[in-house]
C-alpha positions in Angstrom: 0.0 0.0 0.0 1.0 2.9 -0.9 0.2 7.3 -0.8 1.4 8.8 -3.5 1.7 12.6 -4.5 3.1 13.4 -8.3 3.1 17.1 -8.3 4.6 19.8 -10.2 6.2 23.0 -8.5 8.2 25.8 -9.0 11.8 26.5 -8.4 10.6 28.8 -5.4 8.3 25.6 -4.3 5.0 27.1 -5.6 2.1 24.7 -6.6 0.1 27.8 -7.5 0.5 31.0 -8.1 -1.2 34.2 -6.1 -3.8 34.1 -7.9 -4.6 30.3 -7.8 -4.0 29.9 -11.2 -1.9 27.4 -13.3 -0.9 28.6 -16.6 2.9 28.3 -15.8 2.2 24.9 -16.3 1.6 24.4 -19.6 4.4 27.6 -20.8 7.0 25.0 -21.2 7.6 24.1 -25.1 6.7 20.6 -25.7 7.2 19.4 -28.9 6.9 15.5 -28.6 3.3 16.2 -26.1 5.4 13.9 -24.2 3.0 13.1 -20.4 6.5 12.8 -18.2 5.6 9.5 -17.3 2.0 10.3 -16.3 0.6 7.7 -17.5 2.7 5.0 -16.4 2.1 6.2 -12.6 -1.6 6.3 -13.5 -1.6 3.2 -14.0 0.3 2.4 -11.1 -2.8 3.6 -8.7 -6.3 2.3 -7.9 -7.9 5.7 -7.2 -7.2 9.4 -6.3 -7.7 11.2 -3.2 -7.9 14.5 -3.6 -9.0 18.1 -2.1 -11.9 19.8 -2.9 -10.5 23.3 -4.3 -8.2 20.9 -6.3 -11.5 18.9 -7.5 -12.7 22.3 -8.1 -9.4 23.3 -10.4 -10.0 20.6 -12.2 -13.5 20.4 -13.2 -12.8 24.2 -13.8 -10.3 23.0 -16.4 -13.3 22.8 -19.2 -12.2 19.0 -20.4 -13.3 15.7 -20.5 -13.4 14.6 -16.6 -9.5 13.3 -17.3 -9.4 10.7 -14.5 -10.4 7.0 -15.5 -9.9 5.7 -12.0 -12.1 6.4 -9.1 -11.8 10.1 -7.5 -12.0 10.9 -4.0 -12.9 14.5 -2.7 -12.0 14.6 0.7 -13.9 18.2 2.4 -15.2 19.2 5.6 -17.6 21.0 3.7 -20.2 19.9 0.9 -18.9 19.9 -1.9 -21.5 22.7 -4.1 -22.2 20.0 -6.6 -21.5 17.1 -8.9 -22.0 17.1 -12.3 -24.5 14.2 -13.5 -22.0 12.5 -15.8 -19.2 12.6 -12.5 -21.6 10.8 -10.2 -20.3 7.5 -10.8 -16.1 8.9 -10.9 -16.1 10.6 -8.0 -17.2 10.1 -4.0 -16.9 12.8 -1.6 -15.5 11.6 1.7 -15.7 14.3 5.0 -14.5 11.9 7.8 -11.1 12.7 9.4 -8.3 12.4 6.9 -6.6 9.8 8.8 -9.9 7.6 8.4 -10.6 8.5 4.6 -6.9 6.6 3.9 -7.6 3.9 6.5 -11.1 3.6 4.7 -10.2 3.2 1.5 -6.9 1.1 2.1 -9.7 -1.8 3.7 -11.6 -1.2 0.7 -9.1 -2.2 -1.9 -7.5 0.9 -2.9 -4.0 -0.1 -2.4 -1.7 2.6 -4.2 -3.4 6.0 -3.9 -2.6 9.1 -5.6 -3.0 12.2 -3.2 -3.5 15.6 -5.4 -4.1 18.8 -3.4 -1.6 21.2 -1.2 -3.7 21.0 1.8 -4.2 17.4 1.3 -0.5 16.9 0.7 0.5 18.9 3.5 -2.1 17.2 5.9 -1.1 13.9 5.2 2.5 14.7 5.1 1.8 16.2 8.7 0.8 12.8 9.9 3.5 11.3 8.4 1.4 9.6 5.6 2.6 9.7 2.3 4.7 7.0 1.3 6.3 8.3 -2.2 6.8 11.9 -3.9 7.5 12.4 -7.1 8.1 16.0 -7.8 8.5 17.7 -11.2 10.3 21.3 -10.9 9.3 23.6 -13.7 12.0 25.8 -14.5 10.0 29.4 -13.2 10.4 31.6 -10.1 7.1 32.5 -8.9 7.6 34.7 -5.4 4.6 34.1 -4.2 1.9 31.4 -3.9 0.5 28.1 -3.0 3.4 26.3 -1.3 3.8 22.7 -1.6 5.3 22.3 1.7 3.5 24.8 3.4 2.8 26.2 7.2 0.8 23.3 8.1 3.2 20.8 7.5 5.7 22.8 8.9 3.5 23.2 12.2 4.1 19.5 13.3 8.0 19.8 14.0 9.0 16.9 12.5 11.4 15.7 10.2 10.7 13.3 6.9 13.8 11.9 5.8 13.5 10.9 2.3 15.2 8.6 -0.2 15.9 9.8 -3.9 15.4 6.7 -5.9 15.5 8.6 -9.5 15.7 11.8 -10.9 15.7 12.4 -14.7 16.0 15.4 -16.9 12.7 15.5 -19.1 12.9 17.6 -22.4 15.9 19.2 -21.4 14.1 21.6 -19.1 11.9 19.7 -16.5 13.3 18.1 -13.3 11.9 15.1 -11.9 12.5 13.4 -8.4 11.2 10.2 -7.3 11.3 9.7 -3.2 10.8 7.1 -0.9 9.8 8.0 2.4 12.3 6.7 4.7 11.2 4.7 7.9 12.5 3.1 10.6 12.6 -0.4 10.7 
C-alpha cells in the first residue's frame, strides 16, 4: 500500500501562483506532447484522493473529466455540486483524513494518488505519504501556493526521504522520485 503525490512546482516551491491559477504549467515548449511518465504512474494507482478546491481546479479546467480511475474528494464541507456524468467517478468523503486513507486502504485501494496542497500537506503532517514524485518547472514564482507549506511545517518533525531517481525530461523539467524513509 502505498500514498502517492506526483506534483509539479516551482523553483521557489510554488504549486500555484497568487492568484490560484496554473498557466505556468503548460508555458513550457513541448514538442513531442510527451505526459513525463504520467501515465505510467496512473496506472500504477487504484484511485485518487484528492482536495476539494483541487477537484474544483479541475473540473474548472473545461475538459473531458480526465481521470479514468475512481476520485475521491475529501472536504469538511459539501462539496457545491457534482455534475451528473461525475456521479459514478467521484465520491466525496468528509471523515477525518486519517480515516478516509484507512477507509479506502480496507476497501481495496492499495496505491493511492493524493493531489491537493492542503491534502499533501495534511497527510504529510501525519506522516502519511509513502512516495513523492516532484517535477520542478523551470520558473520563479515569489509568491503562492506552497507545496510544503505552514501546516506541514507546524508538526516539527522531520521526513527523511530517499531519492530513488531523478531524470532530466525535455531538457528543461526536473523530476525526483522519493521514498519516504522509515524506521525499521
Amino acid at each position: 500500500m502505498a500514498n502517492i503525490v506526483y506534483i509539479a512546482q516551482s523553483l521557489d516551491g510554488y504549486i500555484a501562483d497568487s492568484d490560484g491559477n496554473l498557466d505556468w504549467l503548460n508555458q513550457i515548449p513541448n514538442p513531442e506532447n510527451d505526459d513525463y511518465g504520467f501515465s505510467v504512474f496512473m496506472n500504477r494507482i487504484d484511485a485518487l484522493l484528492m482536495g476539494r478546491k483541487t477537484y474544483e481546479t479541475v473540473i474548472g479546467f473545461d475538459v473531458p473529466w480526465p481521470y479514468e480511475k475512481p476520485v475521491f474528494v475529501i472536504s469538511t464541507s459539501m462539496l457545491t455540486s457534482v455534475p451528473a456524468e461525475l456521479h459514478d467517478k467521484v465520491c466525496h468523503i468528509c471523515s477525518p483524513i486519517e480515516e478516509a486513507i484507512e477507509s479506502l486502504h480496507s476497501k481495496g485501494f492499495k496505491n493511492l494518488y493524493i493531489d491537493g496542497g492542503q491534502t499533501i500537506q495534511s497527510l504529510l503532517a501525519k506522516d502519511l505519504i509513502d512516495e513523492l514524485i516532484l517535477t520542478d518547472i523551470p520558473v520563479i514564482l515569489g509568491s503562492g501556493t506552497r507545496l510544503f507549506g505552514e501546516q506541514f511545517g507546524e508538526s516539527n518533525k522531520r521526513l527523511w526521504l530517499e531519492n530513488i531517481e531523478t531524470k532530466v525530461l525535455n531538457n528543461q523539467l526536473v523530476q525526483r522520485h522519493y521514498l519516504r524513509k522509515r524506521e525499521a
